[in-house]
N, C-alpha and C positions, 0 to 999 in steps of 0.2 A: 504493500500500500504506500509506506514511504517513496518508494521509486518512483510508482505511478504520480503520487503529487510533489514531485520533484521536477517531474518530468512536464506536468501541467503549467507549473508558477514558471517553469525558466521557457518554454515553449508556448506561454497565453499568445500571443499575437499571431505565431504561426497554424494555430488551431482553430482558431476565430476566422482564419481567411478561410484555412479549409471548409468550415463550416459554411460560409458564405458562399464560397463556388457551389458547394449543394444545393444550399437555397436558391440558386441562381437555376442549377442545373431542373430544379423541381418547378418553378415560377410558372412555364406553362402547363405543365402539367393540370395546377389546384388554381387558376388564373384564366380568366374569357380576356385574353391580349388585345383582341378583336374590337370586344366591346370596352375593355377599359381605354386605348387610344381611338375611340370611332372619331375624335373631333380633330385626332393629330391626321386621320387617314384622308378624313373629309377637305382638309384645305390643304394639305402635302403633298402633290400630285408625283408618284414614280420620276424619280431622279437618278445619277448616278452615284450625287452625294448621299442619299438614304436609301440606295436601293437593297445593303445588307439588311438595317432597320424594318425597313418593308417586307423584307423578305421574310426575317424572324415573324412578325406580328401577322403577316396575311398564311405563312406556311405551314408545315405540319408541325405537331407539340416539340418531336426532337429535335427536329433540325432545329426550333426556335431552341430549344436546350443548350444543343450544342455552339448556336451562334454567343449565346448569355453565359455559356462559361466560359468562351473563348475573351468577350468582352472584359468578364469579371478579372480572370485572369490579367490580360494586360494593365486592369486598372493596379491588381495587386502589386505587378513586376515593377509596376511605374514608381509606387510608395516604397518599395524593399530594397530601392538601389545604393541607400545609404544605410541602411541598417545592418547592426551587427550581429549577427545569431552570437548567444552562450554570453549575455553581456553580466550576467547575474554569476556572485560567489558562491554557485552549487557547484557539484562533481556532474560532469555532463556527458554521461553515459550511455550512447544514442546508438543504435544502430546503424550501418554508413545509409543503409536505405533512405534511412530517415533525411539524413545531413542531405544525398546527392534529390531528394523529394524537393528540399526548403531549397535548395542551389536552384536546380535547372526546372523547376515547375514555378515555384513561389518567388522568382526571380532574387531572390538573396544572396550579395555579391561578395559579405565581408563574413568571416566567423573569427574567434575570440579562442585560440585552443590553451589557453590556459583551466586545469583542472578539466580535463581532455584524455582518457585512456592514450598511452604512450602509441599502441598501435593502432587507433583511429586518428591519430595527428600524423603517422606516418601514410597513412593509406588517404587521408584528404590532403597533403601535402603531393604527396605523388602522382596523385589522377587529377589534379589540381581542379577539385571540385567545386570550389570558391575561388575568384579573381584574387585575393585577399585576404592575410591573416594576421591583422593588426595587434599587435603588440607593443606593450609600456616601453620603449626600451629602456627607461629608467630604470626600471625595476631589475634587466640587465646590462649593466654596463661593462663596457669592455673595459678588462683587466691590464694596468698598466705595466709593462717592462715583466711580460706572460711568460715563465718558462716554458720549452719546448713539451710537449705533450707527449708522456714516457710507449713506446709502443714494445708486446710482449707477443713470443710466439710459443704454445705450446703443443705436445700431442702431434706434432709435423712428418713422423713417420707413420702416422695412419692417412690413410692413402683413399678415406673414402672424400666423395667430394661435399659433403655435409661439414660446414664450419660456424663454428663459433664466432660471433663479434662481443665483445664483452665491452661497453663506453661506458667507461665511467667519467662523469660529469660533478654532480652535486656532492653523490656519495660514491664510496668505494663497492664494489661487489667479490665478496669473498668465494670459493667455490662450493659452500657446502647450501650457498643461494641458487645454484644452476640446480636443474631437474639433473637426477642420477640415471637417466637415461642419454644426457649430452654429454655428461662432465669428459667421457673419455675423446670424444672428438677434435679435431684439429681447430684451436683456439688462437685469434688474435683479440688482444686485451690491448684497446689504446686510454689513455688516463690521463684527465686532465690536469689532476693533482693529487696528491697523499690521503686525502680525507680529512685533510686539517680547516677547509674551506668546504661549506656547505649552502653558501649562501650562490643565487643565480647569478652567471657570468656567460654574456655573448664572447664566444671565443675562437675568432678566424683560424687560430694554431692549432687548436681540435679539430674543427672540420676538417680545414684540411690533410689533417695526417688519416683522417678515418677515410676520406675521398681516396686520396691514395694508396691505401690499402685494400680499398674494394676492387680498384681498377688497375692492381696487381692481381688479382686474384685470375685464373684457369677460366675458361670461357665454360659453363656450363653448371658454376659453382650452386649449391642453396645454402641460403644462408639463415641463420640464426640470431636474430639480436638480441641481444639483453642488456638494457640501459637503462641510464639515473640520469637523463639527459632534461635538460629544462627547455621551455617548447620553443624558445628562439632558435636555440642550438639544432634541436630536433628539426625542426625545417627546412633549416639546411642543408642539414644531413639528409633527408631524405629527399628530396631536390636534387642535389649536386652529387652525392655519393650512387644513390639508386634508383633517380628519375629518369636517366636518359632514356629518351626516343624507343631505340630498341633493347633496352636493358640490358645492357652491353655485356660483362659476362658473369652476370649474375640469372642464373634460371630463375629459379621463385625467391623467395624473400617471406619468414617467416617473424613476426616479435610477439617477444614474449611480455606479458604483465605480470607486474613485479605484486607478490599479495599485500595486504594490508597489514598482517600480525606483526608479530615484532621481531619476529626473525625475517623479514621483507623476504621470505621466498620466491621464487618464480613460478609461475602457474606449469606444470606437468607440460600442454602443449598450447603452443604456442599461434597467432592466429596470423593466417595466410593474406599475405598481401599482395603479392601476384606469382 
């Protein structure tokens, strides 16, 4: 029930539209069109400026349906060009259905992926299903006089082509946080620092070393992420590291969510991003 009105308060306006195109889509249905514009018909002689208008109110119930949702619709995409989906401090836990519905139906250009599952900010970052994903950057700012970001290779004489990305960002990830079904797989661990710092940092020296590590990698590879990555950083990374075009030589791309308890586990499997 909590989820459900989590999901209501941080989604009211996107719900409310939905609701509307219904009502739109229903209007002639429970509606005499006919008779309620008989005075707009009567002096509005067939034009090419009204002759959608006309078309809906003199034609059959759906097609006026279909004409009143397609209207509605554009009235919504018109109002949603500046709004931010996820602008509320809830955890916004959405199915991508959901997200690519409010994008490309409900015209919504911008989202907000802070408090964002790690692998839904990497899967609306890479199918770039919002024009837009504004963030504070105050909130992270880039670190002055950055050490190089430490990178680790383990497990490199197993020879399957299933790998490890282990980012650590905010926090460290130890290995008894990996699922004991990956732990023995061939593992690159890049770090942006010791775990002495925990607070958010946009950091061009992290990306990039995680960029170029992926695009070392064997043509064919799947990959595993496991990160403490904060969603500026995230963006990037998912962008520049495993957005390209043809997905260069990376096959699938799977990440993992790290759980809630207190030992920050990783969830057993991990969710597919392409």
């Amino acid at each position: 029930m909590k989820k459900i009105l989590n999901f209501l308060s941080s989604n009211t306006r996107q719900v409310m539209e939905v609701v509307i195109v219904i009502i739109a889509a229903l209007v002639p249905f429970v509606v005499d069109l006919q008779e309620l514009f008989k005075e707009y018909l009567g002096s509005n002689p067939l034009t090419p400026d009204n002759f959608i208008w006309q078309f809906a109110i003199k034609g059959r119930k759906y097609f006026a349906s279909i004409i009143l949702i397609f209207a509605t619709l554009i009235a919504i995409r018109r109002v949603n060009k500046e709004y931010v989906m996820n602008n509320k401090r809830l955890y916004h836990n959405y199915s991508y259905a959901w997200y690519w519905f409010c994008a490309k139906v409900l015209g919504i250009q911008k989202c907000n992926l802070a408090l964002v599952p790690i692998y839904t900010q990497f899967k609306l970052a890479i199918n770039g299903t919002f024009c837009d994903y504004p963030l504070d950057e105050t909130e992270y700012p880039v670190v002055d006089n950055e050490p190089d970001s430490k990178v680790t290779q383990t497990n490199w004489d197993n020879h399957n082509s299933e790998i490890n990305f282990i980012l650590e960002d905010t926090y460290v990830i130890s290995e008894r946080q990996i699922p004991k079904a990956k732990r023995g797989l061939k593992t690159i661990k890049v770090s942006r620092n010791n775990g002495d710092d925990h607070s958010g940092h946009f950091s061009q020296i992290f990306i990039n070393k995680i960029t170029n590590c992926v695009r070392g990698l064997e043509r064919g590879s799947i990959i595993n992420v496991f990160a403490t990555t904060n969603p500026m950083n995230t963006v990037h990374i998912a962008k520049r590291a495993f957005g390209s075009g043809e997905r260069g030589n990376v096959k699938h791309l799977y990440v993992f969510q790290q759980g809630n308890s207190k030992k920050r586990i990783f969830k057993e499997k991990g969710k597919k991003i392409f």
